[in-house]
Each structure stands twice: as C-alpha cells, then as structure tokens.
C-alpha positions as CSV (number, residue, x, y, z in Angstrom):
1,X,-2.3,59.2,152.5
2,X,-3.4,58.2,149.1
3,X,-5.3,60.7,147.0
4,X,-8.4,59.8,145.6
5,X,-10.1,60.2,142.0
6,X,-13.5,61.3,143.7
7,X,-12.3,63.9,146.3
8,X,-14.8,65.4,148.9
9,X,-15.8,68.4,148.4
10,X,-18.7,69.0,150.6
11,X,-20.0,67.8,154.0
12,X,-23.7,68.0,155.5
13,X,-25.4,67.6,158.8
14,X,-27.9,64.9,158.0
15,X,-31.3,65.8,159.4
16,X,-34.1,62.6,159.4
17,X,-38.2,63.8,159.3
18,X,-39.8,61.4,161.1
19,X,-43.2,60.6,159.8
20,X,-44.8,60.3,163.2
21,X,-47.3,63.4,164.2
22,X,-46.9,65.8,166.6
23,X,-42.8,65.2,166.4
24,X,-40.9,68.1,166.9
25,X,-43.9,70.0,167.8
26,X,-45.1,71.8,171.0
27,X,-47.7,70.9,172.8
28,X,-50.0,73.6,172.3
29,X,-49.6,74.1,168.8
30,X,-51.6,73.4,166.0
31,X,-51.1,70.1,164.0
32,X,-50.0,70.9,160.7
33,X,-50.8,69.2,157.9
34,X,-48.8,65.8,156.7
35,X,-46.6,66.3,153.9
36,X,-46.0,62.7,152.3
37,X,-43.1,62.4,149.6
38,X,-43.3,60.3,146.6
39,X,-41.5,59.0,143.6
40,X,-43.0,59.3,140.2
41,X,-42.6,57.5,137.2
42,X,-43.1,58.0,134.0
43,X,-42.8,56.2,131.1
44,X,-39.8,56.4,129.0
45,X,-39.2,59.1,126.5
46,X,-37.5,59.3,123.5
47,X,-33.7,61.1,124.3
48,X,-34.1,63.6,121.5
49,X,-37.6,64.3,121.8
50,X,-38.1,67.8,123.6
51,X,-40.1,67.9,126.8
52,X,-43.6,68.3,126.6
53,X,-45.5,70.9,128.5
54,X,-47.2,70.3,131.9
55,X,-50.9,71.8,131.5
56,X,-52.6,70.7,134.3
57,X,-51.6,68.6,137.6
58,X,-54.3,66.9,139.7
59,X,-53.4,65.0,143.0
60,X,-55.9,63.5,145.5
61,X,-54.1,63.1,148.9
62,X,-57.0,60.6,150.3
63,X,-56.4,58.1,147.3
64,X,-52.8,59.1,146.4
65,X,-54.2,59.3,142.8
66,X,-51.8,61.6,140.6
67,X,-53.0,62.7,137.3
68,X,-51.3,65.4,134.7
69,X,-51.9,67.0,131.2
70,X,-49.1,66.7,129.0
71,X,-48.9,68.5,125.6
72,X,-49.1,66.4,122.8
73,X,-46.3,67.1,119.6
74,X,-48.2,68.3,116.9
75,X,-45.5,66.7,114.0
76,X,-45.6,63.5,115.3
77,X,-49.5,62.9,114.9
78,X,-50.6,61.7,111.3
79,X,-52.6,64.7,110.0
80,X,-55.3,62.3,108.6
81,X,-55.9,60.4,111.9
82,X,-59.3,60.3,113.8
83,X,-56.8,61.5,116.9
84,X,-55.4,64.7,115.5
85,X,-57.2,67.6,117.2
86,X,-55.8,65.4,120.3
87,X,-53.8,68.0,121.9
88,X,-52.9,66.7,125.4
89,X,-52.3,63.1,126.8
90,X,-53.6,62.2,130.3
91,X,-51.4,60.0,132.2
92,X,-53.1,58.3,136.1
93,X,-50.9,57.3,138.8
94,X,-50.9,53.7,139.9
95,X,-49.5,52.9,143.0
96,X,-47.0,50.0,142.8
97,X,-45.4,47.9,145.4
98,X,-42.7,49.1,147.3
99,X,-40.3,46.7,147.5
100,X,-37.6,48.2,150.0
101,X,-37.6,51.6,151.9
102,X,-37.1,54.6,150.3
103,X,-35.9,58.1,151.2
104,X,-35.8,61.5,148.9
105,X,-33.2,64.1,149.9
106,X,-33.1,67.5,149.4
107,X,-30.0,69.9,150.2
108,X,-31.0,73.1,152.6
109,X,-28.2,75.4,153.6
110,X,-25.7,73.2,154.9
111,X,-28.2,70.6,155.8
112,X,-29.4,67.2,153.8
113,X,-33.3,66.3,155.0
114,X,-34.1,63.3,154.5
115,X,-37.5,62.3,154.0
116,X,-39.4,59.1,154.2
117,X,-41.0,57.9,151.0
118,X,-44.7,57.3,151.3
119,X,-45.4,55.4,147.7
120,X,-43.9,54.9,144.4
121,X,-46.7,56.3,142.1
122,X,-46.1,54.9,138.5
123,X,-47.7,57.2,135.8
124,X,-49.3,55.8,132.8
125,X,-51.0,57.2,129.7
126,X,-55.2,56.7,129.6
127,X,-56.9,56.1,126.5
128,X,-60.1,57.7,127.1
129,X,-59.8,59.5,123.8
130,X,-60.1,56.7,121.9
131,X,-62.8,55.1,124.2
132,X,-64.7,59.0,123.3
133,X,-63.9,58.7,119.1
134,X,-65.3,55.2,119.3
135,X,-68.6,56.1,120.8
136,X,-68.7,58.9,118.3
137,X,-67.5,57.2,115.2
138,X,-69.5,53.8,115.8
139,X,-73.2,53.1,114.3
140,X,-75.7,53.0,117.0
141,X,-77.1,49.5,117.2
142,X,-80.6,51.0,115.4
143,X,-78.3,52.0,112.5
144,X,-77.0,48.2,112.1
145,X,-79.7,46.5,111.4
C-alpha cells in the first residue's frame, strides 16, 4: 500500500441535528428552545491591521437581525475630521441568499455534530454617524434664507 502525503490521523463518529422539533425528545418533556446556526460575514480587513474589539452584540431571533459594536482605531482617523470622537463602528446583518445547503461542524469528544445552517447573515458597516453630524453641522432651512 502506498503511503500518502496527508495521512489520517483522526476518526469521528458523525452525529447529524436535525432541525425538526421534538426530535430526539421524549414525550413528556418540555420543548426546548431552537437553536439556529449561522454564517457571518464580515467585510474584509486589512492582514496587518490588529483586531478590533467587540463592545456590544445584538441579535434579534424573530428577524435574524445581527448587529455589533466594533472599536474604531484611533491612529487611523484624521485628527481634524468632523468623525474623530467616533469611537465605535456599527455593522447590521443582511440576510443574503443561500445558494446551496450549508452545514457548520463542531468537534465534541470524539464526535463531529453537524448542524444545519439556518441563513448566511452578511455584516455591513451603517453610516448613521454621518447621517447624525449632518443634521448637526447643516443650517436649518430658517438660517438659509
């Protein structure tokens, strides 16, 4: 037998959660709650750029709506920008189309679980800031004319 470059190392009893309710479950128990996997993108950063801190993580279940609070990097604001007491960027999910089916896997014990994949939710950054400076910075239409 030929050796190969990739050798196996490890081997896993595959276990698949079905999305259906109630499976697995007896009949007298309580249903528990659903717990829906997702994939999250987010935009492309910059390879040397460290990571920016995670302040705050929202996530409506009824409208798969995702939104998070990442640290902005102070250096790389221009100090005499209208934007530079901006010290966090909000980025929204957006659910995009799921073009195939998708699983995530996780590695328990000796087990892989499999998981069904719910949505792809694609993060992107909201410009409410500069919506807020403009109403702020702008003549009100008495001071025009």
């Amino acid at each position: 037998m030929k050796r190969t470059v990739d050798p196996v190392v490890r081997e896993f009893d595959v276990v698949i959660v079905h999305p259906k309710r109630g499976a697995n479950m007896a009949a007298n128990a309580p249903p528990r709650p659903r717990r829906n996997a997702y994939i999250i993108q987010y935009p492309t950063r910059i390879k040397y750029l460290a990571q920016q801190p995670v302040g705050n993580v929202t996530f409506h279940p009824v409208h798969e709506r995702l939104e998070t609070k990442v640290g902005t990097i102070a250096e790389h604001t221009d100090p005499t920008s209208a934007f530079k007491g901006i010290h966090e960027t909000t980025f929204r999910s957006r659910r995009v189309p799921m073009r195939a089916q998708y699983a995530v896997g996780t590695v328990s014990g000796k087990r892989l679980v499999l998981r069904p994949v719910n949505a792809v939710l694609q993060m992107q950054p909201a410009f409410d800031y500069i919506d807020n400076c403009l109403l702020y910075t702008s003549p009100s239409p008495r001071d025009r004319g």
